[in-house]
N, CA, C and O of each residue as an XYZ file, in Angstrom:
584
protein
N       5.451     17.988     25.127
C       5.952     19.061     24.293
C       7.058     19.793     25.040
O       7.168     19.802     26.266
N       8.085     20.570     23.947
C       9.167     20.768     24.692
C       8.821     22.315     25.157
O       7.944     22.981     24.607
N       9.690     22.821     26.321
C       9.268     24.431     26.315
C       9.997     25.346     25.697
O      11.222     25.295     25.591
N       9.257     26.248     25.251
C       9.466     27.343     24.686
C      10.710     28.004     24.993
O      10.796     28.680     26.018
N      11.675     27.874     24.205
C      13.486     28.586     24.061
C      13.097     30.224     23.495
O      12.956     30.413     22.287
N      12.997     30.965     24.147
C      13.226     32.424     23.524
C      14.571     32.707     23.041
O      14.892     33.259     21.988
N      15.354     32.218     24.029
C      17.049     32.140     23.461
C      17.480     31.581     22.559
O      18.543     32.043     22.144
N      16.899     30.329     21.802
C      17.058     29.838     20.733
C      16.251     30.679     19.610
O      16.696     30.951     18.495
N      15.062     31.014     20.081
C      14.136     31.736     18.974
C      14.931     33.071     18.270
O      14.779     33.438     17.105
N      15.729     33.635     19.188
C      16.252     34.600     18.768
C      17.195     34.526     17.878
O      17.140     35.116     16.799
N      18.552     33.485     18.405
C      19.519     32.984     17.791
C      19.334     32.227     16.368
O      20.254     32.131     15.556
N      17.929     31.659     16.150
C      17.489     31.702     15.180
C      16.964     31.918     14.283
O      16.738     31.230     13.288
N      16.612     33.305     14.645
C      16.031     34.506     13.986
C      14.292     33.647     13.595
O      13.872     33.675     12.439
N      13.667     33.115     14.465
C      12.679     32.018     14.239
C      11.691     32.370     15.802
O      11.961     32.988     16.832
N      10.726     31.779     15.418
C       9.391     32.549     16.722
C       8.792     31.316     16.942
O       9.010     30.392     16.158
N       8.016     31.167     17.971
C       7.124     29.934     18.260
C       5.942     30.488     17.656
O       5.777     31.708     17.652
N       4.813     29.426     16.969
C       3.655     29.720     16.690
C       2.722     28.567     16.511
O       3.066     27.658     15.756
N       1.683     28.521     17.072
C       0.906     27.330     17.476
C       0.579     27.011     16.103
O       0.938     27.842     15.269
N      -0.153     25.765     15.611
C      -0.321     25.018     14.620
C      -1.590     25.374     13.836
O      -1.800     25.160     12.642
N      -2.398     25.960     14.736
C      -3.247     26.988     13.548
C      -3.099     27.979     12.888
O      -3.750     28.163     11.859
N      -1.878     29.143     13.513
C      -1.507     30.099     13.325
C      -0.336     29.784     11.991
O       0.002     30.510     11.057
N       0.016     28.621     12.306
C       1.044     28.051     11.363
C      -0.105     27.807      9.800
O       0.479     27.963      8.728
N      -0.947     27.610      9.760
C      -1.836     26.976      9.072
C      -2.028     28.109      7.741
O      -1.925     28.065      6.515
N      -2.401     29.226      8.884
C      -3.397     30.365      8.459
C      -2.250     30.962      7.808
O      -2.647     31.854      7.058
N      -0.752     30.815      7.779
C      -0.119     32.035      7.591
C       0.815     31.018      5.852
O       1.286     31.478      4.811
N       0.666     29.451      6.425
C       1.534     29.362      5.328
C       1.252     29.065      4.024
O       0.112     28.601      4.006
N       1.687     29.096      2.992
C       1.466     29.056      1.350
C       1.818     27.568      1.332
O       0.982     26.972      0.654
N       2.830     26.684      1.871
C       2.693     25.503      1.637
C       3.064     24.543      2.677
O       4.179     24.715      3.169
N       2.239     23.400      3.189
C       2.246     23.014      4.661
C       2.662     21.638      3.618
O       2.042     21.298      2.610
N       3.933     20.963      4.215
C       4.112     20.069      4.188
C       4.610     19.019      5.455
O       5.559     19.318      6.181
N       3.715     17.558      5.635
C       3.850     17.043      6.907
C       4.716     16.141      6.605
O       4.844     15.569      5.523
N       5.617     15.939      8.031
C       6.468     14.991      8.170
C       6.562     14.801      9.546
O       7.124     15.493     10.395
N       5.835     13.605      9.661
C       5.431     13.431     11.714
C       4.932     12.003     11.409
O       3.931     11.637     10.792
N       6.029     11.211     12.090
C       5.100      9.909     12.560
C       3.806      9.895     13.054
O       3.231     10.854     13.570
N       3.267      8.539     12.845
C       1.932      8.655     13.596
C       1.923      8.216     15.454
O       2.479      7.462     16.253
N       1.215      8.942     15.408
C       1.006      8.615     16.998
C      -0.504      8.859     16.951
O      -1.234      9.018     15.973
N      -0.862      8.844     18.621
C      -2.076      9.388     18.809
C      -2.436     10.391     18.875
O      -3.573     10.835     19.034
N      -0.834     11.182     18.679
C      -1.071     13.091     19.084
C      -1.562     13.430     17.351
O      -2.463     14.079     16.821
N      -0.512     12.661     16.915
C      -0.567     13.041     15.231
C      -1.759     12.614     14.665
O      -2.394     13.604     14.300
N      -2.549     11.219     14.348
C      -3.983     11.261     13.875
C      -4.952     12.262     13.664
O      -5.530     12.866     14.568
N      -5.135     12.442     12.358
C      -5.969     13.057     11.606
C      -5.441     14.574     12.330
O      -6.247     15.338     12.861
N      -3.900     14.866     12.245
C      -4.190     16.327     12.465
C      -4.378     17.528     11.704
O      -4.338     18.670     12.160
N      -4.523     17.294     10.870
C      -5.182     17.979      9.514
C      -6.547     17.221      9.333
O      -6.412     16.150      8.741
N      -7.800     17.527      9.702
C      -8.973     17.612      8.889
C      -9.396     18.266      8.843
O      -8.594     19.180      8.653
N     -10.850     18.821      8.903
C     -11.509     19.869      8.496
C     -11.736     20.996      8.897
O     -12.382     21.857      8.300
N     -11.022     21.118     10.351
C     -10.590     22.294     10.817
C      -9.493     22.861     10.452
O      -9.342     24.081     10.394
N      -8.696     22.072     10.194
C      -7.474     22.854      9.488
C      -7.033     23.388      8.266
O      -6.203     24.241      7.951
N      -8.322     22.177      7.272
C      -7.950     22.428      6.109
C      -9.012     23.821      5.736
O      -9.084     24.164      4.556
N      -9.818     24.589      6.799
C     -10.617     25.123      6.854
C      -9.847     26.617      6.951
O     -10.142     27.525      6.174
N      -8.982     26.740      7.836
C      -8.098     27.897      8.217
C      -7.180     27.805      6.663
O      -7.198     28.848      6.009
N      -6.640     26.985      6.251
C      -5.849     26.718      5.291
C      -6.346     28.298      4.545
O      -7.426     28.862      4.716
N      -5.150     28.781      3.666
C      -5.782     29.589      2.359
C      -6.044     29.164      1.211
O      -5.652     28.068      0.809
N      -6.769     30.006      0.503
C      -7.203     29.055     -0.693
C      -6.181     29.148     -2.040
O      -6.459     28.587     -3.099
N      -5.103     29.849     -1.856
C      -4.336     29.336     -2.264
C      -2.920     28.350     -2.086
O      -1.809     28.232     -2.603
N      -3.529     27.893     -1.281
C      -2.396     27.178     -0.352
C      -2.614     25.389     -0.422
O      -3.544     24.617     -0.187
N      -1.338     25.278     -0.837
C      -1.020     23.411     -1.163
C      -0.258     22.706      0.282
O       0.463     23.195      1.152
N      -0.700     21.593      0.097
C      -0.574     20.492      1.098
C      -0.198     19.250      0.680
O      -0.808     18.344      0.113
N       1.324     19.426      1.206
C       2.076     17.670      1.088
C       1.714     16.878      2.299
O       1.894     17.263      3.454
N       1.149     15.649      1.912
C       1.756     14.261      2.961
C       2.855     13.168      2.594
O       2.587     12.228      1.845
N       3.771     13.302      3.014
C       4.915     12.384      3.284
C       4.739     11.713      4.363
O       5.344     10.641      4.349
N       4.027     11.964      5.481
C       4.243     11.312      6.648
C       3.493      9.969      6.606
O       3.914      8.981      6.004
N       2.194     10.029      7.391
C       1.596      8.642      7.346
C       0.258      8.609      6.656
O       0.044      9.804      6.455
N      -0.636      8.023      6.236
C      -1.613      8.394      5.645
C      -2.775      8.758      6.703
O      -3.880      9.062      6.253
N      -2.578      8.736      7.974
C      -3.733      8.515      8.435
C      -3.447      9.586      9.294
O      -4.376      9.765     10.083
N      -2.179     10.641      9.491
C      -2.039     12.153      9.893
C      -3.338     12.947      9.209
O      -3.767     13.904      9.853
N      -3.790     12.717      8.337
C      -4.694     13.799      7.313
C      -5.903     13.029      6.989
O      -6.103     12.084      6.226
N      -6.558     13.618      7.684
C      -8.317     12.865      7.033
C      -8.575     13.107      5.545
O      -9.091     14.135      5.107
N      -8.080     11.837      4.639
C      -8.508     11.434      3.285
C      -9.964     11.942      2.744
O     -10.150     12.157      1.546
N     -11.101     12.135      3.855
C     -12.363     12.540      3.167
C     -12.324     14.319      3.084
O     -12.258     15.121      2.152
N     -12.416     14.457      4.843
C     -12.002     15.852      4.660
C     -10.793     16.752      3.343
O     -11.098     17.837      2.848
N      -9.615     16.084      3.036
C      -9.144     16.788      1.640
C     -10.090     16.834      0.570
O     -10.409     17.821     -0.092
N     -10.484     15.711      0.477
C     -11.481     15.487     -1.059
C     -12.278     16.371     -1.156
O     -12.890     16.696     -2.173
N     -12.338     16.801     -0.181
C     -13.953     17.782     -0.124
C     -13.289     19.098     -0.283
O     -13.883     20.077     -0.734
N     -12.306     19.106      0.015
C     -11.632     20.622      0.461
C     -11.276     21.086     -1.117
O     -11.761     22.031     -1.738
N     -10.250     20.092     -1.569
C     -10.238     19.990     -2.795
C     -11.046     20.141     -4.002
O     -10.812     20.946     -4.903
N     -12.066     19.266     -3.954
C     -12.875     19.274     -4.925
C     -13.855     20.236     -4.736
O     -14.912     19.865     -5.246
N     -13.952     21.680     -4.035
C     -14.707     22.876     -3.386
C     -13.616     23.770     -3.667
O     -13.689     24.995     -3.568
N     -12.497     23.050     -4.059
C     -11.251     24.356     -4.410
C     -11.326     25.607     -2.930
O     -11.193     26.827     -3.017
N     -11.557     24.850     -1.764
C     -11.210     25.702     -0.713
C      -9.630     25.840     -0.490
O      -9.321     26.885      0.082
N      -8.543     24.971     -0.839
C      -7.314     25.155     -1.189
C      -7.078     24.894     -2.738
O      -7.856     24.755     -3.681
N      -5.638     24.884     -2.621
C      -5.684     25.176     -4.211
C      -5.126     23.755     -4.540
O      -5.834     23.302     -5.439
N      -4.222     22.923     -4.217
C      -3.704     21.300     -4.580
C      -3.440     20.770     -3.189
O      -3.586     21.355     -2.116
N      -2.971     19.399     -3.456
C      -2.296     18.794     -2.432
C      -1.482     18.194     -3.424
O      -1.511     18.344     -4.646
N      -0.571     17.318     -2.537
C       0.745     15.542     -3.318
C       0.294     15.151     -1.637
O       0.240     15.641     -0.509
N       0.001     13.765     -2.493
C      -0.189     13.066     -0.865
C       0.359     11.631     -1.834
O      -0.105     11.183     -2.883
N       1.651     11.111     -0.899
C       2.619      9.869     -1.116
C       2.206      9.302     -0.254
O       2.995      8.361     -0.178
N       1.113      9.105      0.917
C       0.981      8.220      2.000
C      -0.552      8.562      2.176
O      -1.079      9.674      2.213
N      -1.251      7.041      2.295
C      -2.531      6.898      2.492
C      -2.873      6.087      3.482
O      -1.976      5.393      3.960
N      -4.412      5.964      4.096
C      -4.922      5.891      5.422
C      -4.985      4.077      5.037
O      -4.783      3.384      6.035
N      -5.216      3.361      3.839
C      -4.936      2.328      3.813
C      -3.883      1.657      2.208
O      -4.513      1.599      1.152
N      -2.987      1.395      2.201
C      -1.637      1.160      1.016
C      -1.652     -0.136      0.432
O      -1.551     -0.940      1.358
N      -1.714     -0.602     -0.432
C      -1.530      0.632     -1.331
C      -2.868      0.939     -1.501
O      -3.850      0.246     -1.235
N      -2.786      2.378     -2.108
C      -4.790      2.929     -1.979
C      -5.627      2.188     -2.547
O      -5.465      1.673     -3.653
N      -6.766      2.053     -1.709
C      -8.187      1.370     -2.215
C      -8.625      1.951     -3.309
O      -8.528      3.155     -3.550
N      -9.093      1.170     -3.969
C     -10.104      1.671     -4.966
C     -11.320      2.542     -4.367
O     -12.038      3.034     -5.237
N     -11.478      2.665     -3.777
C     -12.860      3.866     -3.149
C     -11.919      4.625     -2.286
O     -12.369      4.958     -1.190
N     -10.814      4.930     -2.544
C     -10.491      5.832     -1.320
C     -10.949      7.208     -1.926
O     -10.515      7.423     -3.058
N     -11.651      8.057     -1.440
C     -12.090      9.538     -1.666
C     -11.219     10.246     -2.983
O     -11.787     10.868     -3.881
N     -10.092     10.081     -2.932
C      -8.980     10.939     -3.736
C      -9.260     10.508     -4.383
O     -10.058     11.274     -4.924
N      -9.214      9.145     -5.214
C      -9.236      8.853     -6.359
C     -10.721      9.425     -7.538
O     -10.950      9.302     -8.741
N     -11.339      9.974     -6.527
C     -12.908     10.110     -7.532
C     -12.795     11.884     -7.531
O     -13.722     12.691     -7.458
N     -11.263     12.152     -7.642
C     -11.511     13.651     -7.791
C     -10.423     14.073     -9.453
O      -9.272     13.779     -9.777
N     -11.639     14.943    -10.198
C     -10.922     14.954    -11.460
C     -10.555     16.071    -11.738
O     -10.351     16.559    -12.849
N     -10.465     16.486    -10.798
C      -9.560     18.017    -10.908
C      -7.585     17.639    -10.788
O      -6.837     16.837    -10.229
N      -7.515     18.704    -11.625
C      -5.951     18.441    -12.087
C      -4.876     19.088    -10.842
O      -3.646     19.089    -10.897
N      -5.770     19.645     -9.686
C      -4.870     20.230     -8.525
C      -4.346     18.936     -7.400
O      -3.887     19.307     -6.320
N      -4.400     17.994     -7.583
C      -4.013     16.883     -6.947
C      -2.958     15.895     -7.464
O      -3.252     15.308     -8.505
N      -1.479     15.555     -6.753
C      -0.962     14.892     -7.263
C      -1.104     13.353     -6.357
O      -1.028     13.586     -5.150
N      -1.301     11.769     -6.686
C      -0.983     11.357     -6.063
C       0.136     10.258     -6.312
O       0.324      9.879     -7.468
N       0.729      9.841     -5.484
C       2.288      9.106     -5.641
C       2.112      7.711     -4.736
O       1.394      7.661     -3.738
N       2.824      6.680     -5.209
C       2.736      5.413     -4.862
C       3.939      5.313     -3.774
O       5.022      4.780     -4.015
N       3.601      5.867     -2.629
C       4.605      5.835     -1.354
C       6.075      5.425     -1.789
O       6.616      4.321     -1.722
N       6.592      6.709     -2.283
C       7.519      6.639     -3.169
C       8.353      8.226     -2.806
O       9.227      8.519     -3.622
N       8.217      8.817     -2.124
C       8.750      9.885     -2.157
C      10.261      9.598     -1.802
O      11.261     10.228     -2.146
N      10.140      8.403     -0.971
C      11.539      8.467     -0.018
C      12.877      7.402     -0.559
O      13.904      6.865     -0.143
N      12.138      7.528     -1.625
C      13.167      6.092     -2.942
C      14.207      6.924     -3.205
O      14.189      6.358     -4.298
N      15.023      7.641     -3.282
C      15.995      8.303     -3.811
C      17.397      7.406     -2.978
O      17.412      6.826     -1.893
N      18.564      7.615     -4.088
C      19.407      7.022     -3.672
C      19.989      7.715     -2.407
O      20.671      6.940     -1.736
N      19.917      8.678     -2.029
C      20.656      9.157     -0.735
C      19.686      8.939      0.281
O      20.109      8.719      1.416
N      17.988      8.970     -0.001
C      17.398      8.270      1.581
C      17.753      7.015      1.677
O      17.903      6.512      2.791
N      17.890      6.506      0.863
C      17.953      4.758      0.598
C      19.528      4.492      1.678
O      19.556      3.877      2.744
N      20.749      5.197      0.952
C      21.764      5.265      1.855
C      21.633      5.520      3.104
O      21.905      4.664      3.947
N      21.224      6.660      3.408
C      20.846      7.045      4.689
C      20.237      6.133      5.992
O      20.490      5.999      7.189
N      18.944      5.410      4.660
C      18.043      4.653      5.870
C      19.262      3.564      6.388
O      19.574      3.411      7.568
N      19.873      2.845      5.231
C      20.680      1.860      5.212
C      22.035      1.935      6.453
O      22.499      1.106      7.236
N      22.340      3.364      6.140
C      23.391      3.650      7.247
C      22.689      3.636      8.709
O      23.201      2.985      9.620
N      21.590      4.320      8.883
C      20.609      4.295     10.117
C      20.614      3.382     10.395
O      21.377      3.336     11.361
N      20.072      2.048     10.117
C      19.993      0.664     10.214
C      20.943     -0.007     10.670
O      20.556     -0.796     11.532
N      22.450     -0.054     10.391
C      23.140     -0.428     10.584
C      23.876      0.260     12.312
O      24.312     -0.471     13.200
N      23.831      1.481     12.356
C      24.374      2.088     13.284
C      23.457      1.451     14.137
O      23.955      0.669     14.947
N      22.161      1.605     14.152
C      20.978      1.195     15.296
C      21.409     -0.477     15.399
O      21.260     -0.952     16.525
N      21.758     -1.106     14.683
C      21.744     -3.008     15.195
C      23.320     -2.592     16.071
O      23.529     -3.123     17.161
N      24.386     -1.575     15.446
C      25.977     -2.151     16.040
C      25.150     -1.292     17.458
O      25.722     -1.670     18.480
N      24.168     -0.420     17.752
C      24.081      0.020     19.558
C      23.130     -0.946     20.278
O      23.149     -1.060     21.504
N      22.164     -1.750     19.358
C      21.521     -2.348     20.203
C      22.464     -3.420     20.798
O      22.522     -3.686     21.999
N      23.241     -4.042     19.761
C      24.656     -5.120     20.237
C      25.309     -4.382     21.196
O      25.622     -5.288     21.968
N      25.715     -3.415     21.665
C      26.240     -2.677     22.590
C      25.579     -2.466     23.179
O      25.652     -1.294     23.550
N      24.445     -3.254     23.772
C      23.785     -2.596     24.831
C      23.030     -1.035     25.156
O      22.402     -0.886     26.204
N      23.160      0.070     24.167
C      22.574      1.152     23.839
C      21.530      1.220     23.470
O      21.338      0.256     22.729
N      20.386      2.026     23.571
C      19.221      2.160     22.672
C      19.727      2.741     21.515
O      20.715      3.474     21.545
N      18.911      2.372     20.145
C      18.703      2.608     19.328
C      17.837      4.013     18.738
O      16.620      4.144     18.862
N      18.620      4.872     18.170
C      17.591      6.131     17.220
C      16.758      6.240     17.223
O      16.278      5.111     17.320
N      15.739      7.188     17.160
C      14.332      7.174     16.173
C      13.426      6.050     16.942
O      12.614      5.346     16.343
N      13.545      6.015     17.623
C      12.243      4.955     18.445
C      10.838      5.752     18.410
O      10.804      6.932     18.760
N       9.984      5.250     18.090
C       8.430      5.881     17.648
C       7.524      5.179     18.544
O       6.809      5.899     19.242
N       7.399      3.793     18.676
C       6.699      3.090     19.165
C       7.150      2.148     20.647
O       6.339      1.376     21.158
């Protein structure tokens, strides 16, 4: 983790605040974090616990950042108020995955589809291309995760 910039915090009129505190304070937490081993399941039932109960939760990232049982429960207890989850712990979703057996109308779910739009599509496409002309140059490549 990187250290703490007060000089940037300022200049950005922006504060550091740890990830529970982040939890407890916001109206809508949406994730976007590769998976790693730091990232796995960092939302389950402790978090979705601090969560408010009126407070919604996107996954865009990976499905397996957010424990799939822990929401269901959270959800279907209306301890928050919705989620949209576009990414699941196995894709396309199982037929028994937890979400699907919840019939409350505060849940959206999406067929790993969020990132179809013609300008990510460009984007990824341009990414792609820049990353093969540096690996040919002998450079590392962007966005390395793994």
């Amino acid at each position: 983790m990187k250290e703490r910039d007060e000089r940037k915090e300022l200049l950005l009129k922006a504060s550091y605040s740890g990830l529970d505190d982040l939890i407890r304070g916001a109206d809508i937490i949406s994730l976007h974090c590769p998976l790693t081993d730091a990232t796995r399941n960092l939302v389950g039932v402790k978090e979705l616990a601090l969560m408010k109960n009126t407070g919604i939760i996107i996954n865009v990232a990976r499905g397996e950042v957010m424990d799939e049982n822990a929401l269901s429960k959270a959800l279907a207890e209306k301890k928050i108020a919705g989620a949209g989850i576009d990414v699941y712990s196995g894709e396309p979703i199982a037929p028994g995955n937890p979400l699907l057996s919840l019939s409350e109308v505060n849940l959206i779910l999406t067929p790993h589809s969020a990132g179809t739009t013609l300008e990510a599509r460009t984007r990824i496409a341009h990414m792609a291309f820049s990353n093969i002309a540096k690996v040919l140059e002998g450079r590392e490549p962007d966005n390395i995760v793994n």
